[in-house]
C-alpha positions in Angstrom: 62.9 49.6 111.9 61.9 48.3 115.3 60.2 51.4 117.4 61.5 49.6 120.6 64.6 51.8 122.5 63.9 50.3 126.2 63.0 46.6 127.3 62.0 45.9 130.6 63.2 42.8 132.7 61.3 41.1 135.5 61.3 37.9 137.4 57.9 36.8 139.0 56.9 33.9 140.7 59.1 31.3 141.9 62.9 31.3 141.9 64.8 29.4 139.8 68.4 28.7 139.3 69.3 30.5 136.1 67.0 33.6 136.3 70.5 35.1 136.9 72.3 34.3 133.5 68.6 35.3 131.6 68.7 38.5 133.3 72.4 39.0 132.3 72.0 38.4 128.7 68.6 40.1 128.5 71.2 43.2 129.3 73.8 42.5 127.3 71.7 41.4 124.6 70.1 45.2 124.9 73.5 46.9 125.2 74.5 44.9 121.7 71.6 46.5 119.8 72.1 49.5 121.5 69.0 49.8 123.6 68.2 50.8 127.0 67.4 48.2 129.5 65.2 48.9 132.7 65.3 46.1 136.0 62.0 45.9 137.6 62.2 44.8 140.6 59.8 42.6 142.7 58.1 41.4 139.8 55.1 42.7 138.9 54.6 44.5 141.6 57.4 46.3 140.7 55.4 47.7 138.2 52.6 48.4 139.8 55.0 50.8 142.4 57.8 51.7 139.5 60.2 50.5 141.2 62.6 50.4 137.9 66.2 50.9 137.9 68.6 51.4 134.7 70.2 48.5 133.7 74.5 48.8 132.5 76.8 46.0 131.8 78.4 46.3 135.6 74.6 46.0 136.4 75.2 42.2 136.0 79.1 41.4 135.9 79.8 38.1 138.0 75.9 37.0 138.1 75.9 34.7 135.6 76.9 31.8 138.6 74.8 33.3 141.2 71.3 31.2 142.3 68.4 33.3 142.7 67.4 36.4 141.1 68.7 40.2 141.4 65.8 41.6 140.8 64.1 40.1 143.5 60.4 37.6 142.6 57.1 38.2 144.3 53.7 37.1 143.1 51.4 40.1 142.9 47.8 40.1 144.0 47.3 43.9 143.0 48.3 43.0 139.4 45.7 40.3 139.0 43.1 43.5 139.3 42.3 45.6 136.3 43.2 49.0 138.6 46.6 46.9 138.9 47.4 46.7 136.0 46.3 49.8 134.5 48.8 51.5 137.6 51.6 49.2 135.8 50.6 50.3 132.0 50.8 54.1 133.2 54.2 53.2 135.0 55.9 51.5 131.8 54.7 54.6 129.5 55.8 57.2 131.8 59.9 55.7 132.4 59.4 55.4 128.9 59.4 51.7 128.7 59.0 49.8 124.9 58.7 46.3 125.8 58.6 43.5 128.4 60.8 40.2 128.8 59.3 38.4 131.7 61.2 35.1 133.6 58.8 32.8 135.4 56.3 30.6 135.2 52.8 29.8 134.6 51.6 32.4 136.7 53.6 34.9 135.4 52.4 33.7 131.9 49.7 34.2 132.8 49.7 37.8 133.8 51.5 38.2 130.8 48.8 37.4 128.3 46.0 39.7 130.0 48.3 42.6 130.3 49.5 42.3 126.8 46.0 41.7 125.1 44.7 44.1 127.2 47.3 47.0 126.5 48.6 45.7 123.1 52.1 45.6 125.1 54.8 44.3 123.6 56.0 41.0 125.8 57.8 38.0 125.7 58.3 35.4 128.4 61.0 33.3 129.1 60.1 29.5 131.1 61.7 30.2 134.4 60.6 27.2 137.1 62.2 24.3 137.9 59.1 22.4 137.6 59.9 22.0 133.8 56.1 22.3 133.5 55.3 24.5 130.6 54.4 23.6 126.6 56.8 24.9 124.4 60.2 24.0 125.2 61.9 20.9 126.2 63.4 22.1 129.4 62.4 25.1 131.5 65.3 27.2 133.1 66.4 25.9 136.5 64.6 22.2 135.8 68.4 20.8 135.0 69.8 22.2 138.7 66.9 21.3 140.9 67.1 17.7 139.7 71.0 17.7 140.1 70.2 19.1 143.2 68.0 16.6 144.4 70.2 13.5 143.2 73.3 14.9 144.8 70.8 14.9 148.2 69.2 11.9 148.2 72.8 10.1 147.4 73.6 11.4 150.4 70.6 10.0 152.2 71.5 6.8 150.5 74.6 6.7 152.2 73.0 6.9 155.8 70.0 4.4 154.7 72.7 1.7 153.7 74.5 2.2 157.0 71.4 1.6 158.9 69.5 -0.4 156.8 66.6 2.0 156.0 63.9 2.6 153.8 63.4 6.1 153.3 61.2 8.4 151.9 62.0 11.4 150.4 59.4 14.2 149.1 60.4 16.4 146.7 58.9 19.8 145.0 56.1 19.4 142.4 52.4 20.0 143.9 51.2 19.7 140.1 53.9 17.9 138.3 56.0 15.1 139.1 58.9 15.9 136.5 61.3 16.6 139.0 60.4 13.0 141.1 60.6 11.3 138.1 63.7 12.4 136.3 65.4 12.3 140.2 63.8 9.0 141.4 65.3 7.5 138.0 68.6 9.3 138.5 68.8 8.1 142.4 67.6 4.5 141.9 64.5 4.6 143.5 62.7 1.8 144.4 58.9 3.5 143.8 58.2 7.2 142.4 55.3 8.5 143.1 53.9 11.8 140.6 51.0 13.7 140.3 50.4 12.6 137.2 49.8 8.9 137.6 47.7 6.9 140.3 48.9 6.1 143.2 48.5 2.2 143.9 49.0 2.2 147.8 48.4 -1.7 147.5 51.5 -2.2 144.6 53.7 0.0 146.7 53.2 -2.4 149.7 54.1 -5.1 147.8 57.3 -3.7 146.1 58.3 -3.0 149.6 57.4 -6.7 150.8 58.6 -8.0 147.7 61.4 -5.9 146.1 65.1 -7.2 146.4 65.8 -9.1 149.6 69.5 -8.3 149.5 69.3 -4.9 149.1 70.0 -2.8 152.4 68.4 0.5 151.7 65.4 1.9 149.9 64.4 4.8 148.7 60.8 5.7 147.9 60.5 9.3 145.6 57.5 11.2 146.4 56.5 14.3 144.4 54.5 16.7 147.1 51.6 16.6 145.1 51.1 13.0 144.8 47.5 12.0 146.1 48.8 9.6 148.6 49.1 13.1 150.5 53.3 13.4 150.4 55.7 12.1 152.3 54.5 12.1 155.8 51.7 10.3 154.7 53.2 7.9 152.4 55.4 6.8 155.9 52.5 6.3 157.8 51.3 4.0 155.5 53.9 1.9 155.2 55.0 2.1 159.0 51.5 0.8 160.0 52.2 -1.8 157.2 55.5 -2.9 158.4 56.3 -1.8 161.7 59.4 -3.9 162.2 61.2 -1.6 159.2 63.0 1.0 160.3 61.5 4.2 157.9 62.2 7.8 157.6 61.2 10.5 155.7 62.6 13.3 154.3 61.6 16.5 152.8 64.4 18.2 150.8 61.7 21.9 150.5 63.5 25.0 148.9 67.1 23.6 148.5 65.8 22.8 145.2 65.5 26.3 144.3 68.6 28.1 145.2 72.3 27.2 144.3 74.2 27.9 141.4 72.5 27.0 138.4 74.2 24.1 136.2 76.2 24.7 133.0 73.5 23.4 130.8 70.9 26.1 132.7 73.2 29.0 132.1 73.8 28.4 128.4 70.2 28.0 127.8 69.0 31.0 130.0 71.5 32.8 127.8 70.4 31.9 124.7 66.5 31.8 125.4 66.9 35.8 126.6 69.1 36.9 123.3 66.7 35.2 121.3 63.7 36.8 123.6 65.3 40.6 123.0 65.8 40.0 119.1 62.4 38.7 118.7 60.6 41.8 120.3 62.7 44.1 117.8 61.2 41.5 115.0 57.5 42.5 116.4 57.1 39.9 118.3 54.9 39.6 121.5 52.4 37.8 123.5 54.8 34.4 123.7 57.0 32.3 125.3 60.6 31.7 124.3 61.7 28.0 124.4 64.3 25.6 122.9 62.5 22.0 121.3 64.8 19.9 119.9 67.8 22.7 119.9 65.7 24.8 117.7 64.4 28.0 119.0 60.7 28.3 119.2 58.0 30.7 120.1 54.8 29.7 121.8 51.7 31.8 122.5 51.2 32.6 126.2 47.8 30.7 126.4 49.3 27.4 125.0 52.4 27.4 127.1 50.3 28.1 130.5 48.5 25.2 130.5 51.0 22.6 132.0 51.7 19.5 130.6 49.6 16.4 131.1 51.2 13.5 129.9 53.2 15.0 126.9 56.6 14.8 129.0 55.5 12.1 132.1 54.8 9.6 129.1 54.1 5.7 129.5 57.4 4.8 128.3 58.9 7.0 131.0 56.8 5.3 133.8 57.4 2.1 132.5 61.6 3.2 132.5 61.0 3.5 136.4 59.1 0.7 137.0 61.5 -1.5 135.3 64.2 -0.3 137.0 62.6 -0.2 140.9 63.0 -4.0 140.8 
């Protein structure tokens, strides 16, 4: 029989559309096995200053739609110390606190793995960033909005290009992966998407502009921020120097990708990634990350989910998909 009567909840790092529903059935998943079920708020700093409060069902009726997180997200510079973290160890003992689930991302993963190696704590994670960056599950929670969220802009900004015969180019989040400029710039119809993870021709994307589609009245060029052609601004230089007859904008969608209500295919798997999360810390276990690869449920240890992926998800085929189509 599972020792475990109270699970803590936290969201760390940043927000992501769907933190919401986890939080939600992390609760209701407690209540169902009759356990306690304490908020921390602010993320680990939250536990660092006990800020805790007693989670009920009302705690999170009508929250399920909502973007953001309830429990508010910081990243914690105190809990990256060892007198940080023993503060938070002491905390979670005295409110009498079992076991962790923590929502975030690589940073929170990895705060995750020291404190629970370090304490023997009981904690599982589950992949909240819209980056979709982690090993260990094929979507990350919040990955499926921010996309959505960044086709249903940049068909807007289609719209005005076509009226005015524009190229423009539109940076989107990702300072270390370009899953979110990829899947989008495929989505949208780009004519070039630039990522992280692949070299930057400056010379080929000159010559898709010079060369691509004569007929065509707009053109969009996706950048990820972390592409090392230096972003947007930079990209547009480029090709205004280039081509100074074109008439080229640039646009940088920032934090709109974060917030919103998170799509139905983020709430279901939120919901399903935190039942499984509170079931598999009254199993014993700990130290991992809770994901979904090919439907199946799967748990990954912190240290191997961390590390982001390299070219596991931004495969060839998948660049050669958007190059195809960009002509």
């Amino acid at each position: 029989m599972s020792k475990i009567q109270n699970i803590g909840v936290l969201t760390s790092g940043g927000d992501a559309p769907g933190m919401n529903a986890a939080i939600r059935a992390v609760v209701r998943a407690g209540l169902y096995h009759k356990l306690n079920v304490t908020g921390v708020l602010r993320g680990y700093d939250g536990l660092i200053n006990a800020d805790f409060v007693l989670m009920e069902g009302k705690s999170v009726a009508n929250i399920i739609q909502r973007g953001g997180t309830i429990l508010k997200t910081a990243r914690s510079a105190e809990f990256k110390t060892k007198e940080g973290r023993a503060k938070a160890y002491n905390n979670l003992i005295s409110a009498g606190i079992d076991a962790l689930v923590v929502i975030g991302g690589d940073g929170t993963f990895t705060g995750a793995d020291i404190f629970s190696k370090e304490y023997d704590f009981p904690i599982l994670g589950l992949p909240g960033t819209i980056d979709n960056d982690l090993e260990g599950t094929d979507l990350t929670i919040g990955y499926d909005t921010a996309i959505n969220t960044v086709v249903n802009a940049v068909d807007k900004i289609r719209d005005t290009a076509e009226s005015h015969d524009r190229l423009f180019i539109v940076e989107v989040m990702g300072r270390d992966s370009g899953l979110i400029a990829l899947r989008s710039g495929i989505g949208v119809g780009a004519e070039a998407i630039l990522i992280p993870e692949a070299k930057t021709d400056v010379s080929d994307l000159i010559y898709k502009v010079e060369h691509g589609r004569k007929d065509k009245a707009s053109k969009i060029i996706v950048v990820a921020e972390g592409d090392e052609a230096g972003g947007a601004y930079n990209v547009g230089e480029i090709l205004k120097e280039k081509f100074p007859h074109h008439d080229i904008r640039v646009s940088v969608l920032g934090h709109i990708q974060r917030g919103g209500s998170p799509s139905c295919a983020d709430r279901v798997l939120a919901s399903r990634l935190a039942v499984a999360a509170v079931e598999g810390l009254l199993e014993g276990k700990s130290k991992m990350m809770v994901g979904q690869i090919n439907k199946e449920i799967v748990f990954t240890p912190f240290e191997k989910a961390i590390k982001h992926i390299d070219v596991t998800q931004v495969t060839p085929a998948w660049l050669r998909l958007a190059e195809i189509l960009s002509w």
